[in-house]
MITITI-496970 format. One record per residue: x, y, z of N, C-alpha, C, CB in turn; residue in three letters. Coordinates in steps of 0.2 Angstrom, whole numbers, plus 2048, in hexadecimal, padded with zeros to 3 digits. Atoms other than C-alpha are relative to their C-alpha. Glycine has a CB too. Example, Ala and Ser with C-alpha at 12.3 -4.5 7.8 and 13.67 -1.06 7.14 Angstrom:
8047FA80083E7EA8278048068007FB800806ALA 7FC7FA7FF8447FB8247FC8058038028027F9SER 
END
This chain:
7FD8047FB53BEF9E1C7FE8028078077FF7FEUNK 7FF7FD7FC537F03E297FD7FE8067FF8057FEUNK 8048027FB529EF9E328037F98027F98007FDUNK 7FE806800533EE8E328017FE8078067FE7FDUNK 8008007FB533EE2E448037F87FF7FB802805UNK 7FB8057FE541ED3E4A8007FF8068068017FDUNK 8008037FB540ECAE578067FA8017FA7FD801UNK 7FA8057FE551EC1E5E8007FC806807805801UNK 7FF8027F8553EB6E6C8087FC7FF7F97FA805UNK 7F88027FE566EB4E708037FE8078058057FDUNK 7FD7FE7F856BEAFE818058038018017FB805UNK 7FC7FD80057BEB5E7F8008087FD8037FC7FEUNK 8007F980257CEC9E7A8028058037FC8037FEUNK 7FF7F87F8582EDAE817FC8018028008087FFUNK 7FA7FE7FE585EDDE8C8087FA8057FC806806UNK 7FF8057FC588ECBE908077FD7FB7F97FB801UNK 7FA80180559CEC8E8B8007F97FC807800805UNK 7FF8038045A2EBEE808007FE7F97FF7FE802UNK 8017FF8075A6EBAE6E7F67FC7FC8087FA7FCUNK 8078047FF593EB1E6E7FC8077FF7FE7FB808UNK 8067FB80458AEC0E6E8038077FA7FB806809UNK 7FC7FD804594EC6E607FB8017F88087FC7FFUNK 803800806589EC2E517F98038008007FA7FDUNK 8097FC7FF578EC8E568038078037F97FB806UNK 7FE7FA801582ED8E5C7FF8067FB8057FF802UNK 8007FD806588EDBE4C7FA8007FA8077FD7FEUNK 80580280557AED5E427FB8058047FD7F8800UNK 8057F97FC56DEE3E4D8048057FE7FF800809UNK 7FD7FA7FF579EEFE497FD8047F880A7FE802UNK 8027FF807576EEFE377FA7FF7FD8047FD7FBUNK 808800802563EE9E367FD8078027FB7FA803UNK 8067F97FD55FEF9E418038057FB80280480AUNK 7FE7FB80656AF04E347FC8017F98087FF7FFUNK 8047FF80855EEFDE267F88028018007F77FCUNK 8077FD7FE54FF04E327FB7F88027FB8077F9UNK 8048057FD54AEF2E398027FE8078007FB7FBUNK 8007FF7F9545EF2E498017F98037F9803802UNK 7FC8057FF54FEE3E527FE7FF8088078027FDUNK 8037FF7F7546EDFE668077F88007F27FC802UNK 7FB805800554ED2E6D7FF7FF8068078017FFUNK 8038037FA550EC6E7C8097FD8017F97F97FEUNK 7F9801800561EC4E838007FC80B8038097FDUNK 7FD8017F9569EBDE948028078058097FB7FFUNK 7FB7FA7FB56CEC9EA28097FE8007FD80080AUNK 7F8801800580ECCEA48017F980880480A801UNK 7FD8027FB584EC1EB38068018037FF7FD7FFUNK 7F8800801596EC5EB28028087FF8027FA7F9UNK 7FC7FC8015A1ED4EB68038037FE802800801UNK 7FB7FE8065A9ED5EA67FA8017FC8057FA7FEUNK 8067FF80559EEDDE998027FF7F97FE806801UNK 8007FE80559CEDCE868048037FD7FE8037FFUNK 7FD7FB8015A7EE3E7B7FE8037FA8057FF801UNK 8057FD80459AEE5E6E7FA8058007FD7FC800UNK 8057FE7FE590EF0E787FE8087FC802800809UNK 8007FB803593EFEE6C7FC8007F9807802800UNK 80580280858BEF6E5D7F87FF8028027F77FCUNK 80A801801579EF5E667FC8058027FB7F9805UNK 8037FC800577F07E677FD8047FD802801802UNK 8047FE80556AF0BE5D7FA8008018017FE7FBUNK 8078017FC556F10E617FD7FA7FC7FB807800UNK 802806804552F01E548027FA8028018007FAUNK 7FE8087FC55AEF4E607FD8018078097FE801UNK 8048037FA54EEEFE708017FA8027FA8007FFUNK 7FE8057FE556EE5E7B7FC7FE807806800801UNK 8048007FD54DEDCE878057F98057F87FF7FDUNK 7FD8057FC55AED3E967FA7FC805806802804UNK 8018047FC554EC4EA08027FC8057FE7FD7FEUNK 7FE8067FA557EBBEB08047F87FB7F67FD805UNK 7FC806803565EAEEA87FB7F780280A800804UNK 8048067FD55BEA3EB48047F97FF7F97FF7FCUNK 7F980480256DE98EB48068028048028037F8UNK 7F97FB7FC57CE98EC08028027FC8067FD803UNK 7F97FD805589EA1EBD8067FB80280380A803UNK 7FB804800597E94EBB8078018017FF7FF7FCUNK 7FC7FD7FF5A2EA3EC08018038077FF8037FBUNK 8057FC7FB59DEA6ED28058028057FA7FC803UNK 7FB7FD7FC5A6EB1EDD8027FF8067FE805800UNK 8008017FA5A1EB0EEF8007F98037FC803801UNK 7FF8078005A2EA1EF87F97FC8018077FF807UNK 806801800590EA2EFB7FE7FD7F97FC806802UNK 7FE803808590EA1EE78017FA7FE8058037FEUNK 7FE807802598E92EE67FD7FA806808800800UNK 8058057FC58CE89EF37FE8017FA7FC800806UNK 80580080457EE8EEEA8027FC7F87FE807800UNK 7FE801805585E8AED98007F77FE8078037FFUNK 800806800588E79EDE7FB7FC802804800803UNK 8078007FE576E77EE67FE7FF7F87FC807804UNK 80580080456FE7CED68027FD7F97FC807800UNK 7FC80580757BE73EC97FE7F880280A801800UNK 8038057FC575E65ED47F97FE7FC7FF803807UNK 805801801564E67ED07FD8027F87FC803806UNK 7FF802806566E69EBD7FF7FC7FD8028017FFUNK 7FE80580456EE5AEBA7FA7FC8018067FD803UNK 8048067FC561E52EC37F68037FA7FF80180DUNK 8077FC803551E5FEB88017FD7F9800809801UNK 7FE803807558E5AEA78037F97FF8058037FDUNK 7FE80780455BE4AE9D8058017FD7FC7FD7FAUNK 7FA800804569E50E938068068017FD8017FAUNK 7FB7FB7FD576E60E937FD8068048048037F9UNK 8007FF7F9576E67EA48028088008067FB802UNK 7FF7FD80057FE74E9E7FD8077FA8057FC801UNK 8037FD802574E7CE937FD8068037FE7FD7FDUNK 8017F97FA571E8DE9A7F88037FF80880A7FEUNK 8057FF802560E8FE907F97FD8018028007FCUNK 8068057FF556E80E9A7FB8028048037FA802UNK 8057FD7FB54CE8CEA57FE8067FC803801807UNK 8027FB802547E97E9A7F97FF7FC8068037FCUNK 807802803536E8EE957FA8068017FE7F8805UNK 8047FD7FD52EE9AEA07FE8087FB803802808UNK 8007FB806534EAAE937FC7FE7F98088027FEUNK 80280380652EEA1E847F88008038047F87FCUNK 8067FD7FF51DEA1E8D7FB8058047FE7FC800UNK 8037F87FC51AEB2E948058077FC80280080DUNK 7FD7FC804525EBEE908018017F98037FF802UNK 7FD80080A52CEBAE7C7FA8017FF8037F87FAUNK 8057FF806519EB9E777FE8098037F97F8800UNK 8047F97FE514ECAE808048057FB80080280AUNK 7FA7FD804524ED0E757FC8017FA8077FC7FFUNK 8037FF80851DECAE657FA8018008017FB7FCUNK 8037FC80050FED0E677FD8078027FE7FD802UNK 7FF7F9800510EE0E6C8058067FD801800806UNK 7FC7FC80551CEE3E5F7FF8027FA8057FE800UNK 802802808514EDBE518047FD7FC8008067FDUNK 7FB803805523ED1E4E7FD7FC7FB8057FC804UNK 7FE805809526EC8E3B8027FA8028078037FAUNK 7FA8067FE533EBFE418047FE8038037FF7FDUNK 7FD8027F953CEB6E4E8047FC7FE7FB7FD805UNK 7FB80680354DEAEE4D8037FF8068078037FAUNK 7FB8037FA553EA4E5B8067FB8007FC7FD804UNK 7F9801804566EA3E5B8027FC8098068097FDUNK 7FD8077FD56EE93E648087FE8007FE7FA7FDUNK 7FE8017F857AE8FE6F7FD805806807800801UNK 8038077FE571E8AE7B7FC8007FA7FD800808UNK 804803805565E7FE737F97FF8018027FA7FFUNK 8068037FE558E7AE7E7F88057FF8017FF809UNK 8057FF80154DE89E7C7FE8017F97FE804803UNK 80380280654CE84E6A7F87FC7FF8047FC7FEUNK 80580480053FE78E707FB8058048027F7803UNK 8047FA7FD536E87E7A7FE8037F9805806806UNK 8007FD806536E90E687FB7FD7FE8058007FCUNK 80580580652CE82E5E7F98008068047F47FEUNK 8047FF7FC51FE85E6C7FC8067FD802800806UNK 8047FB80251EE97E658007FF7F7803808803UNK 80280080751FE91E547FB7FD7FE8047FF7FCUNK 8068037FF50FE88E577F98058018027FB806UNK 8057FB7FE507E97E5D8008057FC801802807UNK 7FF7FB80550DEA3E517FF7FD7F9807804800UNK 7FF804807509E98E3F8038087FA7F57FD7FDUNK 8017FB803509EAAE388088057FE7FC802804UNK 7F97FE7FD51DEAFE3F8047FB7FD800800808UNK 7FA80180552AEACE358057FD8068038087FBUNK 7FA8047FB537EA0E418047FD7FC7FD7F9805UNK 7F7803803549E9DE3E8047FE8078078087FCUNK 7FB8027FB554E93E4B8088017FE7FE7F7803UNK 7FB7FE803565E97E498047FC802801805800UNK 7FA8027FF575E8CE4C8058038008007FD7FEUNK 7F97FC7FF584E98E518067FA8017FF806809UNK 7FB80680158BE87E557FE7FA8018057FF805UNK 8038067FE589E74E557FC8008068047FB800UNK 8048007FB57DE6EE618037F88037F88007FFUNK 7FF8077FF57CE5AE668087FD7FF7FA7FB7FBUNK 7F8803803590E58E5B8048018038038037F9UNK 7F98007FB59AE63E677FF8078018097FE7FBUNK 8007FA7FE592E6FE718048038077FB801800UNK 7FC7FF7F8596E77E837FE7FA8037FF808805UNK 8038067FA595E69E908047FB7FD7F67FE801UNK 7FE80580259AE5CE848087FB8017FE8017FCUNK 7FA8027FB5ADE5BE8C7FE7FC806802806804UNK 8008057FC5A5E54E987FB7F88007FD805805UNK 8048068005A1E43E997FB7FE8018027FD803UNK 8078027FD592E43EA47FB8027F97FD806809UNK 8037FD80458CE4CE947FE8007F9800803802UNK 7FD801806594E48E858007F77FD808804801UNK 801809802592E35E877FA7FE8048067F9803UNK 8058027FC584E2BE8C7F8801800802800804UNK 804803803573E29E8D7FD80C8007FB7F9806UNK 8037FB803571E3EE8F8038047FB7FF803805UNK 7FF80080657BE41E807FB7FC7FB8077FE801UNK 80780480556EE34E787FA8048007FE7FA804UNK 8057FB7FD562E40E808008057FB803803806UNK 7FC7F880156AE51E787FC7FD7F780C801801UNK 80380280756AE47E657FA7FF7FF8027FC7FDUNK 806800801559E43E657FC8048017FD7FD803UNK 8057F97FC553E53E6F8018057F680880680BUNK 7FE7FB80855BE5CE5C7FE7FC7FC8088027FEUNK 803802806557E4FE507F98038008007F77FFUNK 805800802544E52E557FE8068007FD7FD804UNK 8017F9801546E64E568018017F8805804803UNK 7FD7FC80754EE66E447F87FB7FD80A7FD7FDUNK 80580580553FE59E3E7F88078017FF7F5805UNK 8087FF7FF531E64E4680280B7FC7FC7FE80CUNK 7FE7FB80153BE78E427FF8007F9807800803UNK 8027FE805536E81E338058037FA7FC804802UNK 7FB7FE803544E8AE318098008037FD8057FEUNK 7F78017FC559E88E368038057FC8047F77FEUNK 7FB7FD803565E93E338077FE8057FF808800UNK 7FC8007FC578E90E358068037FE8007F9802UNK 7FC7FC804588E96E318058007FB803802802UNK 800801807590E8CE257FD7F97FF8068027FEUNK 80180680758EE7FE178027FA8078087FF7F7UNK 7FF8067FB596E71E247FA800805808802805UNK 8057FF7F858AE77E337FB7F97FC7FB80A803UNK 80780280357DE74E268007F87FF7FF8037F9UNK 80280A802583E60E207FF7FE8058067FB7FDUNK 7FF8037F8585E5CE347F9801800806805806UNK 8068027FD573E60E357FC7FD7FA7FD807804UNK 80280580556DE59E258007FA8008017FF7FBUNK 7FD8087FF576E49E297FE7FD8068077FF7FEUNK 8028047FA56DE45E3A7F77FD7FF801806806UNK 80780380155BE40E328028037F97F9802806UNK 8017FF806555E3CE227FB8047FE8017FA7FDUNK 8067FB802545E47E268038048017FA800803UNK 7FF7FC80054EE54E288018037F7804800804UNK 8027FE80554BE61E198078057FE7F9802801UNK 7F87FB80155DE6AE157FD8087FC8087FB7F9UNK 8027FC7FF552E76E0C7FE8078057FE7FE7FEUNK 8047FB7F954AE7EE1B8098038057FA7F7808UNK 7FC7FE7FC55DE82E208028037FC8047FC803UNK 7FE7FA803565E92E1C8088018017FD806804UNK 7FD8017FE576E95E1C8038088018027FB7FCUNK 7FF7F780057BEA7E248068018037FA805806UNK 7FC8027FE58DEA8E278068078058027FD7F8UNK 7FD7F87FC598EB5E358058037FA8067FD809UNK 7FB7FC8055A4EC1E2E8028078057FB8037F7UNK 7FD7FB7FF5ADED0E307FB8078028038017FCUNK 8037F87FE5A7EE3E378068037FD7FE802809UNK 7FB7FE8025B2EEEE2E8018078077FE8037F9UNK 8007FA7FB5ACEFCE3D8057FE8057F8801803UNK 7FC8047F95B6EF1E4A8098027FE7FF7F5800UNK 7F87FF8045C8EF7E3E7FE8068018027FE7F8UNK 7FF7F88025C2F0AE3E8058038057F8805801UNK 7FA7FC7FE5D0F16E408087FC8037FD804806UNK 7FB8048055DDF08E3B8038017FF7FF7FD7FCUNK 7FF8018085E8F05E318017F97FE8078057FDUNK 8008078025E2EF8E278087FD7FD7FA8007FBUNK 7FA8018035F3EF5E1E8068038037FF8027FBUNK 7FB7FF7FC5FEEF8E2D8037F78007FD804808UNK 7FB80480160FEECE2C8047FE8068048027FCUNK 7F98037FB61BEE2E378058047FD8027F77FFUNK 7FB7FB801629EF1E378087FC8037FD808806UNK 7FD8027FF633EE5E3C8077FB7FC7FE7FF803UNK 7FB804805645EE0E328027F8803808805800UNK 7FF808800646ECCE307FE7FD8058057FD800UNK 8048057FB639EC8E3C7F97FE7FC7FF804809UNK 80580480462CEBEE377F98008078037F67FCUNK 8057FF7F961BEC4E467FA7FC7FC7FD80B803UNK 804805801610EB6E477FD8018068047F97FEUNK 8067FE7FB5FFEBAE517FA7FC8007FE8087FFUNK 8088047FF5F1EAFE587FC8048037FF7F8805UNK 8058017FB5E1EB5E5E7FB8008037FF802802UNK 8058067FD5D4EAFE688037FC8057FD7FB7FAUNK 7FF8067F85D2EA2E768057FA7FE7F77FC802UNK 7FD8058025DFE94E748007FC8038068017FFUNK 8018067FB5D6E84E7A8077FC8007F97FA7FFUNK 7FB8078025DFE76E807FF7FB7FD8017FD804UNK 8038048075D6E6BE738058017F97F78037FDUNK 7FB7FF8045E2E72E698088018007FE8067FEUNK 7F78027FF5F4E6EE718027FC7FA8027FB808UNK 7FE8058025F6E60E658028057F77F97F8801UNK 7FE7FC8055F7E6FE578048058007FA8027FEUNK 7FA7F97FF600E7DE608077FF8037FC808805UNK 7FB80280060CE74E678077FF7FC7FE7FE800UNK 7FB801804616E6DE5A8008057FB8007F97FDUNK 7FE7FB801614E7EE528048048027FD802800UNK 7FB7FF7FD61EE86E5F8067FD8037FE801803UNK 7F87FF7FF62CE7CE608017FD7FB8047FD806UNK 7FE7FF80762DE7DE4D8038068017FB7FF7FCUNK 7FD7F97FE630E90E518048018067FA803801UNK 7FC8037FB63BE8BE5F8047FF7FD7FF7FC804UNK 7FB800805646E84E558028027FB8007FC7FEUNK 7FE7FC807646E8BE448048088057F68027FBUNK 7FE7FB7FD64AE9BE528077FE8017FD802805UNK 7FA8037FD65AE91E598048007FA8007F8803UNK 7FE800805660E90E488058067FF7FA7FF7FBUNK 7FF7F680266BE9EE3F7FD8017F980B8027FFUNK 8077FD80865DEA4E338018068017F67FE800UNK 8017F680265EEB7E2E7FA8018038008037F7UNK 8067FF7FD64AEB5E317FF7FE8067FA7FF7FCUNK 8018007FA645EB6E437F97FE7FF803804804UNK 8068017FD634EB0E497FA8018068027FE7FFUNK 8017FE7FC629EB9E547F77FF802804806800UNK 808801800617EB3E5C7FD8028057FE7FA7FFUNK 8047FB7F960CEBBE667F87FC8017FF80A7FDUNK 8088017FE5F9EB5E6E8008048027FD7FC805UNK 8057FB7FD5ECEC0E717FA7FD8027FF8057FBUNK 8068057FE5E0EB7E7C8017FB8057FE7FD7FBUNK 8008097FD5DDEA8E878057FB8007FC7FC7FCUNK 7FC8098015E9E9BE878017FC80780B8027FEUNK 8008047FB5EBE8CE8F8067FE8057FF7FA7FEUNK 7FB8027F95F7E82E9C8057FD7FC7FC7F9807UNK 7FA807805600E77E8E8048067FD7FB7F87F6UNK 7FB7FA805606E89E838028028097FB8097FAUNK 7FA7FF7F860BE8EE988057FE8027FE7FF807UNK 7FB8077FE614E7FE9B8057FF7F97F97F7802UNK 7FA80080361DE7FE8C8058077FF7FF7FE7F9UNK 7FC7FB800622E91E8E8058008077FC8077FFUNK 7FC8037FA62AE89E9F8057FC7FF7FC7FE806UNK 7FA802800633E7DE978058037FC7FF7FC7FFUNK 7FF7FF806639E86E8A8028098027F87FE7FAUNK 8007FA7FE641E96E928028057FB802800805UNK 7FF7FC805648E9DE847FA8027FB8067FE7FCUNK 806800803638E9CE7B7FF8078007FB7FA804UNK 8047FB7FE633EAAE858018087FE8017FF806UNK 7FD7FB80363EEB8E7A7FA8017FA8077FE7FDUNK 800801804634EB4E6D7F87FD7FE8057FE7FFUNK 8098027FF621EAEE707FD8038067FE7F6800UNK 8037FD7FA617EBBE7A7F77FD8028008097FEUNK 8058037FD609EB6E847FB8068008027FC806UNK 8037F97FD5FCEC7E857F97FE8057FC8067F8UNK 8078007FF5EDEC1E8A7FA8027FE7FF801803UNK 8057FD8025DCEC9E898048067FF7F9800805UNK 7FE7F78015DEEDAE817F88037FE8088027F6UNK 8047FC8035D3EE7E7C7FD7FE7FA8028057FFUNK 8028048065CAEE2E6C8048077FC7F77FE7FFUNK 7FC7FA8045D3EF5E658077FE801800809805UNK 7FB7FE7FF5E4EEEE6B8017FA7FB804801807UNK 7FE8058055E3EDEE658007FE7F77FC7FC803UNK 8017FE8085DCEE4E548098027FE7F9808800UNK 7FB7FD8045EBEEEE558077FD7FE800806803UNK 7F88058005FAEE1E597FF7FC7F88007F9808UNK 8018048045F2ED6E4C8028057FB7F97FC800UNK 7FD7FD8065F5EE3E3E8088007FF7FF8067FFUNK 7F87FF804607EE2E3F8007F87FE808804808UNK 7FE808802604ECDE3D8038007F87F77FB801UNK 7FE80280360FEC7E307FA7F87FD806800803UNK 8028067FF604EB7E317FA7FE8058057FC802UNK 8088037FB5F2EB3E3B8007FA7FE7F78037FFUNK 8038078005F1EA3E447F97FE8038067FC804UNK 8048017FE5E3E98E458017F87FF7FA8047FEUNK 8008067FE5E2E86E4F7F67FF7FF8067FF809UNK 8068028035D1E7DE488017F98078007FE7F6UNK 8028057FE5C8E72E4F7FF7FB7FD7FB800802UNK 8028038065C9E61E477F87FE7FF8067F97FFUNK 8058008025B8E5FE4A7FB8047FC7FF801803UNK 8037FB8025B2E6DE418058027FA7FE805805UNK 7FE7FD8095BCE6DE2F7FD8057FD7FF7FB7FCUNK 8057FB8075B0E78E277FC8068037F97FA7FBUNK 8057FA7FD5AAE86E348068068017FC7FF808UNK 7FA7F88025B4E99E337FF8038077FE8077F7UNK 7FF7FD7F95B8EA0E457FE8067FC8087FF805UNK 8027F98015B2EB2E4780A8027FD7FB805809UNK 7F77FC8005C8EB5E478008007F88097FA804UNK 7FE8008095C9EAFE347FD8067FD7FB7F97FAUNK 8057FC8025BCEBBE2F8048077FF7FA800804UNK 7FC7FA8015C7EC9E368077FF7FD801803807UNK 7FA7FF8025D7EC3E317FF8017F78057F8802UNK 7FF7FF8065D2EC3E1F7FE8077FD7FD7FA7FDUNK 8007FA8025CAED4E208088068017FA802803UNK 7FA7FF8005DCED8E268067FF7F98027FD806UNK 7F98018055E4ED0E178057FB8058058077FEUNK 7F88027FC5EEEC6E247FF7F87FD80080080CUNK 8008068045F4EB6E1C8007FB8088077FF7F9UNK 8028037FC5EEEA7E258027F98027FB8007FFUNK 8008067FF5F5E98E2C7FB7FB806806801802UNK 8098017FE5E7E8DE308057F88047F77FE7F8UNK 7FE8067FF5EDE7CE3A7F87FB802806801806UNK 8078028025DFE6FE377FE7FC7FF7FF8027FDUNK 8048068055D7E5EE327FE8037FA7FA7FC804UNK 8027FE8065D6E61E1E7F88007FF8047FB7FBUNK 8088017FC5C3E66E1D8008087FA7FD80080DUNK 8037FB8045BAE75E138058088017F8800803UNK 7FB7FB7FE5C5E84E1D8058007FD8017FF806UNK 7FA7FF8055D4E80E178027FF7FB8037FE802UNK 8007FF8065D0E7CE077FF8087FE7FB7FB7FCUNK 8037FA8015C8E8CE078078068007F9801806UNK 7FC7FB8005D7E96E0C8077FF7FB8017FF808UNK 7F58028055E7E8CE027FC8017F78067F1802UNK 8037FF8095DAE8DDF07FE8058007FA7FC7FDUNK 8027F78015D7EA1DF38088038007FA804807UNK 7FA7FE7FD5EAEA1DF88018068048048027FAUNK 8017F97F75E7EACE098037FD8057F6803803UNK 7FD8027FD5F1EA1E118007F98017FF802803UNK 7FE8078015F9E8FE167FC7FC806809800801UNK 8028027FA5F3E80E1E8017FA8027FB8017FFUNK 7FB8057FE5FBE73E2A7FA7FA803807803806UNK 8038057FF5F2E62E297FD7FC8038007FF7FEUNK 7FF8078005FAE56E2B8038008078057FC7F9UNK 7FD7FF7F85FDE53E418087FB8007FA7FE807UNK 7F780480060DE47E3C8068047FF8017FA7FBUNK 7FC7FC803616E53E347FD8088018017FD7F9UNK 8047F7800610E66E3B8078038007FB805809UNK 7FB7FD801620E69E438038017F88047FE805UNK 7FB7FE80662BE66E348008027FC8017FE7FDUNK 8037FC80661EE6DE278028088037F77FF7FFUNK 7FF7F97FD620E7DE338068027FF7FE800807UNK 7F97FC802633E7FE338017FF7F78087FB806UNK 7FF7FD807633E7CE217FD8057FD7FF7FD7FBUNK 8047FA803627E89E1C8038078057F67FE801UNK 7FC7FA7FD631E95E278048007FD803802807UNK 7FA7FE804641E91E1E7FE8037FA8047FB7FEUNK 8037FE808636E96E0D8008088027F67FD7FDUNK 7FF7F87FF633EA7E158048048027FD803803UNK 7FB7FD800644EABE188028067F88057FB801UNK 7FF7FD806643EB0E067FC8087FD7FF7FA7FBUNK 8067FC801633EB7E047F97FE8077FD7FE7F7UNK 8048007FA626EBBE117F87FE7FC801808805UNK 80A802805611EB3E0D7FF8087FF7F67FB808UNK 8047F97FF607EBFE067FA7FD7FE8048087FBUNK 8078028035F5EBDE057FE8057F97FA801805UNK 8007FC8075EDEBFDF47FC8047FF7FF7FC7FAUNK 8017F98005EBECFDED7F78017FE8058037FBUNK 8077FE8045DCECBDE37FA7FD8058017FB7F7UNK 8058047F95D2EC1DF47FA8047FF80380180AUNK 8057F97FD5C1ECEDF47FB7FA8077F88047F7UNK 8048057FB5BBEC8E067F98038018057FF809UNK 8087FB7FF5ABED8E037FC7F98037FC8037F6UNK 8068047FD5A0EC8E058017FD8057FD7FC7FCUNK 8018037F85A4EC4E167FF8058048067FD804UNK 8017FB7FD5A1ED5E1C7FA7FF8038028047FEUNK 8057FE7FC593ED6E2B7FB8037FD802803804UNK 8067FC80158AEE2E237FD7FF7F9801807800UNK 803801803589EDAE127FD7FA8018028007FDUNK 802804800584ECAE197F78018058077FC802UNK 8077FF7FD576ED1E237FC8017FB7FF806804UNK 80480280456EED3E127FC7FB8018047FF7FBUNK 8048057FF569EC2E137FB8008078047FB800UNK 8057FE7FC560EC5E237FA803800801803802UNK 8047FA801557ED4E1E7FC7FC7FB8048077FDUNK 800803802553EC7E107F87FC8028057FE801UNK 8058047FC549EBBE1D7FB8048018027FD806UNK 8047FB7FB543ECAE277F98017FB806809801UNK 8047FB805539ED1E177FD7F97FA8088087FCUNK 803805806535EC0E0E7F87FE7FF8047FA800UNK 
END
């Protein structure tokens, strides 16, 4: 295996934050441990805040190569900054037909100077370009024109054209450059050799946008757990707490999702007001919006009893979550059938899972393995919520014993990779 050379292009990666450069992190981390040499075309950081990945791509078999983002920063500091930003967001809208906000639409220039001097001087096999952004997908099918010989995988980390970044916005989500976007991907996926995405859903969503498209030619490579991200744990650490029921979300908590965490919380609002023996205690870790702010203002007693943490450490937040009784996760109803990187860790915890959700592949998946419950129906959350708390006065969820989540683990699923790499 020793001579295998991989070629990544991710705009997103260490040192550049965010949960986005989380899967090609961890995936380099374990192709260089199997002695395959792994070159990664990545974004310069733009941003003050670094990585927290930055510990998994130290290895001499990972070669990273950062680029000029060639892309505001949408983050800008100085006030100069925010001229400029606005200059050149300006002249974006006006350079592209479609999403605006695609950070990858100047990057035509790397796909023809740079990437090929890479693969050639490396001797790369294979080249997997991983999306979000989309645009230099269609830079890509230029070098897979020029490489017949090079093994090309595009990859889908997330929908594209269905419900990507930008598409909040009007100017971009409706209309003739949304029209734009779907065409720009139907004629990609028609002319692309090979797709990878992460799960079974991604995959019907891109089968079902042309009948030339070939569902063969798509792969299905799915995220998962790092066990290394737990070391020096304890995996089987407990809520120590007598008749309290610690209920923990974490991750970012859009506001796309008030219409779900809402009437969750003043289910546990009430059920608290109550004289129940079990008490109820919930905590975020992460992001939250103005609607969870605004009801912790109306709702002042609330505030005993639902902590707000914010960003933590990825060590602290690991560690609060072990004492969880319960991991929540608010779904997108767009996306019934895709598994947040959070699931992945909550099930290598064992943390039983309340999923809240449009009924869809996820939450079959979780209530028919019995690893946890899941609230469907939005007419009735709250009321499902305070009755399923009066059930755990008795007995508390426990996820099932017999679950083996081995095959979601990171380092078995890179298998398949190594797979492609070596086929």
């Amino acid at each position: 295996m020793g001579n295998s050379q991989l070629l990544v292009v991710s705009f997103v990666f260490p040192p550049f934050p965010g949960v986005g450069g989380r899967r090609w992190a961890k995936f380099s981390k374990y192709l260089a441990k199997k002695e395959i040499k792994v070159h990664v075309v990545h974004s310069k950081n733009p941003y003050p805040k670094k990585s927290t990945y930055l510990l998994d791509i130290v290895n001499s078999n990972i070669v990273t190569y950062p680029l000029n983002p060639r892309f505001p920063n949408y983050a800008p500091i100085s006030f100069f900054d925010k001229i400029k930003t606005r200059i050149v967001t300006k002249y974006i809208q006006f350079y592209t037909k479609g999403n605006f906000y695609d950070r990858s639409l100047f990057w035509k220039k790397y796909f023809e100077n740079e990437i090929p001097q890479i693969i050639e001087k490396n001797k790369i096999e294979t080249v997997i370009i991983s999306g979000g952004p989309f645009h230099y997908f269609i830079y890509g099918l230029q070098l897979q024109k020029k490489y017949p010989n090079i093994k090309f995988y595009f990859e889908y980390r997330d929908p594209w054209a269905d419900f990507n970044v930008g598409y909040d916005d009007p100017r971009v989500g409706k209309g003739a450059r949304y029209e734009y976007e779907k065409q720009l991907e139907i004629s990609f996926l028609k002319e692309a050799k090979n797709v990878i995405c992460v799960s079974d859903f991604q995959k019907q969503l891109l089968v079902q946008k042309d009948k030339q498209i070939n569902s063969d030619k798509i792969i299905v490579i799915p995220n998962g757990f790092d066990k290394d991200d737990f070391a020096g744990y304890n995996k089987f650490a407990e809520n120590t707490e007598k008749d309290v029921l610690k209920i923990i979300h974490v991750g970012t908590l859009n506001y796309e999702k008030a219409d779900l965490f809402i009437p969750f919380l003043k289910a546990v609002t009430e059920f608290n007001s109550t004289e129940n023996k079990l008490k109820v205690k919930v905590e975020f870790i992460g992001p939250v919006n103005s609607e969870l702010m605004q009801f912790l203002d109306e709702n002042k007693n609330s505030s005993e009893f639902i902590k707000v943490y914010g960003e933590l450490s990825h060590f602290e937040a690991n560690k609060k979550l072990m004492e969880a009784d319960i991991a929540l996760w608010f779904k997108y109803d767009r996306s019934p059938g895709d598994f947040a990187t959070k699931y992945f860790e909550y099930i290598y915890l064992r943390k039983f899972i309340w999923v809240f959700s449009k009924d869809g592949e996820a939450t079959q998946f979780i209530e028919n393995n019995k690893i946890g419950k899941a609230f469907t129906d939005k007419k009735v959350l709250e009321s499902n919520v305070l009755e399923t708390l009066s059930q755990y006065e008795v007995q508390k969820p426990l996820f099932h014993k017999e679950f083996d989540s081995e095959k979601f683990s990171i380092e078995n699923i890179t298998e398949k990779i190594i797979s492609i790499v070596k086929k």
